[in-house]
N, C-alpha and C positions, 0 to 999 in steps of 0.2 A: 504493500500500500504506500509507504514512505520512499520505498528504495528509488524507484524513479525521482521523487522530488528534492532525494538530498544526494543524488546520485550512487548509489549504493550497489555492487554487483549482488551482493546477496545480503541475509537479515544478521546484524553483527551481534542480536543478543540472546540466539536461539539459548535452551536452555538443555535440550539433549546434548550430551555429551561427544563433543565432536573433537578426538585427536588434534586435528587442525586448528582449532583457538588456544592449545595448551598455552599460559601465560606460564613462562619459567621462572617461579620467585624461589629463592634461593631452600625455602622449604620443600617446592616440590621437587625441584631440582634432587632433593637430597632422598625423597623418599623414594623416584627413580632408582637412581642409584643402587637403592636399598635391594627397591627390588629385582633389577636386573643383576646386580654381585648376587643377593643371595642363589637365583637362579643359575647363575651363570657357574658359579661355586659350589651348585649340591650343596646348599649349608640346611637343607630340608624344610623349614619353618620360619617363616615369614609374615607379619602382622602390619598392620597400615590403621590406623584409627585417625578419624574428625570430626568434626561435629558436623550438624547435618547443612549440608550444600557447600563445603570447603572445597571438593575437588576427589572424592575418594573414586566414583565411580569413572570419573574423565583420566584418573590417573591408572584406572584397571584397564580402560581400553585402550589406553598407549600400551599399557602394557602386553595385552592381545594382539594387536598389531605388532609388537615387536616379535613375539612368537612364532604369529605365523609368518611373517615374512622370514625368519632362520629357521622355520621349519620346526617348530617343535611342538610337540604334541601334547594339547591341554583339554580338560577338562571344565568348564565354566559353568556353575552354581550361582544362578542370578535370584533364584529363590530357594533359602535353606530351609525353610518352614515344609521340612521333613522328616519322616520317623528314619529311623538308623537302616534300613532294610531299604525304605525308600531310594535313601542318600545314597547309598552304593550301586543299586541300580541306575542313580540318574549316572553317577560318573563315569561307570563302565560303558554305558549304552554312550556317552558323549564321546568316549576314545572307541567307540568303535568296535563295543566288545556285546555279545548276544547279552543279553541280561533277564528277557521272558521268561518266567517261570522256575528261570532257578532258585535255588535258597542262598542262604548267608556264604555258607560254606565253597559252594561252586562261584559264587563272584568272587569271593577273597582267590579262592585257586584262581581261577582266570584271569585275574588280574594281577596276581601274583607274577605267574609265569611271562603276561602281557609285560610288565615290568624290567623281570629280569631279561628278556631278550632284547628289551631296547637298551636295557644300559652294557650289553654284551655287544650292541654295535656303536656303543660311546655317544647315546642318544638322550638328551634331559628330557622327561616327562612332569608337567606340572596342573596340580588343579589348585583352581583359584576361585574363590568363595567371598560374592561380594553379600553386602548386609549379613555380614556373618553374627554380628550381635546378634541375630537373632535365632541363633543355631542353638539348639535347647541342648542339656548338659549331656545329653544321651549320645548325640551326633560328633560330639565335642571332643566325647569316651572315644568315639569311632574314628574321628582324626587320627587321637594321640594313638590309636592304635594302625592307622596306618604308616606313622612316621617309624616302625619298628620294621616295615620294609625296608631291608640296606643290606651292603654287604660290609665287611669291614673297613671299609676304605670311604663309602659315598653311600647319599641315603639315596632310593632307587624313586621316590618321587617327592619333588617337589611342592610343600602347602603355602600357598598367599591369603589369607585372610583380609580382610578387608571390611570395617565396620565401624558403627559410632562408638563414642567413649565407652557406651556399656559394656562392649568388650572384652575393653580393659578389668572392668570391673569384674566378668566373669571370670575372665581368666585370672584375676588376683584371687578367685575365690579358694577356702581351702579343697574343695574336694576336686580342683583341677589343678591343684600346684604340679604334679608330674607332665602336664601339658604345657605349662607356665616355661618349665625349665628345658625344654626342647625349640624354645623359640631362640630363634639364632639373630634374627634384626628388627626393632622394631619401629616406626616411624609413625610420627604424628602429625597431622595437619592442623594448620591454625586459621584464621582467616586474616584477611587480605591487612595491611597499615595503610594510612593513608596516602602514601607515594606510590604503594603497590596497587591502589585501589585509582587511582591518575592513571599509572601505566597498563593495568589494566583495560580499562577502558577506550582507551588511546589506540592500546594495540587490536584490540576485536575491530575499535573503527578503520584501522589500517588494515585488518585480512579483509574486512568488508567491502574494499576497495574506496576509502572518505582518505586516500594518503594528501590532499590538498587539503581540506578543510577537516583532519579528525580533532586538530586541537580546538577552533572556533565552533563548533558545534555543541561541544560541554565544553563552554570556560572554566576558569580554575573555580570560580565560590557555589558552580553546579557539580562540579565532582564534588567539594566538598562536601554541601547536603548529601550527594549520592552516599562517601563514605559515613556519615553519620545515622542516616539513616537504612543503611545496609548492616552496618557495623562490622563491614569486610566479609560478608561470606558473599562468594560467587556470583551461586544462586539467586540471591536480591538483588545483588548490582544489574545481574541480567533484566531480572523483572522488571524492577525499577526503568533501569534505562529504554526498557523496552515500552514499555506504558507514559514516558515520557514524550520520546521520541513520537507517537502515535497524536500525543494533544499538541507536540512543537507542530510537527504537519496541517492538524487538524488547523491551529491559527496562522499557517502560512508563516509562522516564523524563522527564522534564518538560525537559529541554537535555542535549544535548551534551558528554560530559565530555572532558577533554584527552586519558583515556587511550584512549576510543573512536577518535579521532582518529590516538592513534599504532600503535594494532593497526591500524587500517585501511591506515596507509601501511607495516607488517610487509605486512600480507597483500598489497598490491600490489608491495611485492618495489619501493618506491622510493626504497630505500638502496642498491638495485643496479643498478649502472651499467656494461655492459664497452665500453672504451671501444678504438675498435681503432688497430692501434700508431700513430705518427708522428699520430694525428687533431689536434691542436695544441698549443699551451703550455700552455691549460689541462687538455687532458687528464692532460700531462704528471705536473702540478702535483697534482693528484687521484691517478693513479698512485704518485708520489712518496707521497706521504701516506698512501695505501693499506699500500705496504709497509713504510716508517718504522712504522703500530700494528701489523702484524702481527708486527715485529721486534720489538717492545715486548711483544706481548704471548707471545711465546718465550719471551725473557728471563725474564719475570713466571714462567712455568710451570718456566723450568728453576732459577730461584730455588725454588720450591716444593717442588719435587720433588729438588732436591740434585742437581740434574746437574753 
């Protein structure tokens, strides 16, 4: 709708996860890293946590694409909300291996041997398991026990994990600590700072083809609101800018004003947050604060009104 009017080859603030917008800020850069030495090293076990729209899922499908273009053979779990029996059957049928009708035992063999023959032609095999928070402690049992495939030298498949902080939480839990300790890298996303949240922005309007006008289109005190009102994750900077850019069109105007920006994030309602009870200290802390202004702002009204 916009791309004709502010010349655009394509839409700069999709929010599927497209390789090609990867913005390299020196965290992802790292969790990269992480994950391709761990793979690239047979270190067996590998964990990636963010909060939600940081970058986890954009960061798995670079990582997919790296894969498959050197060839190597994975497994991908985009939904773990699976029983243990389930789970085995998605991975094995995803590498390619019969999984109908057999039990526990015939996928563990099949996949077993499927294994050892590929690391007998000096071939990495990996599954990688996104929204894995949400992998109940049953399937988790089932990981750690398939990281006990190796031979003395390298573990014969590679695990990427991939999920929000709960994760973390699960896996600190005690009745997973022997899965705790099999993890070989682990990396965290944060969201975006406010130069990272400029160059962001800057650079999706430079792949979008805006390389003349990406700075004039959001001046520097419209990123700003952007960052403040995103608070650095991704994900809202896209929205945002994307519901912005829709009403700068709509008024025929030439960039992005700040107040476009904060009606946008009125209209998505993301100053509203319920957060549910005991969720943690930050919620707490947010809670707290919530009803300290609204105690403030009593007060204020029953000053006014002479209560």
């Amino acid at each position: 709708m916009y791309k004709a009017f502010y010349y655009l080859a394509r839409n700069p603030f999709e929010i599927t996860p497209d390789p090609a917008f990867l913005f390299p800020t020196r965290r992802h850069n790292e969790a990269l890293a992480a994950l391709y030495y761990g793979i690239g090293q047979r270190k067996g076990f590998v964990v990636l946590t963010g909060e939600v729209g940081t970058g986890k899922t954009l960061l798995v499908r670079c990582l997919l694409e790296h894969l498959k273009n050197n060839d190597i053979a994975y497994a991908y779990v985009f939904d773990p909300c699976l029983s243990p029996l389930e789970f085995l059957q998605f991975i094995t049928g995803d590498f390619g291996l019969p999984s109908t009708g057999k039990n526990k035992s015939d996928i563990l063999h099949s996949l077993g041997t499927y294994l050892i023959e590929r690391h007998q032609r000096k071939l990495a095999t990996v599954l990688v398991v996104d929204e894995a928070h949400l992998l109940s402690p049953d399937v988790l049992e089932e990981i750690r026990l398939l990281t006990n495939l190796e031979t003395s030298q390298a573990k014969l498949l590679q695990i990427v994990l991939a999920g929000q902080p709960e994760l973390d939480q699960k896996l600190d839990s005690f009745a997973l600590r022997q899965l705790k300790q099999r993890i070989a890298l682990r990396s965290r996303l944060d969201p975006l700072d406010s130069n990272e949240t400029r160059g962001y922005v800057r650079r999706r309007m430079e792949l979008a083809g805006a390389n003349s006008h990406a700075a004039t289109l959001f001046p520097a005190e419209t990123l700003a609101k952007v960052y403040s009102c995103s608070r650095g994750i991704p994900r809202l900077i896209n929205t945002l800018c994307e519901n912005a850019l829709i009403t700068a069109y709509a008024d025929k105007a030439d960039h992005v004003e700040p107040e476009m920006v904060e009606n946008a994030a009125a209209d998505l309602r993301l100053n509203v947050l319920s957060w549910p009870v005991g969720h943690s200290a930050e919620a707490s802390e947010y809670r707290n604060r919530d009803l300290a202004t609204a105690a403030d702002l009593l007060l204020e009204l029953g000053r006014r009104l002479k209560l």
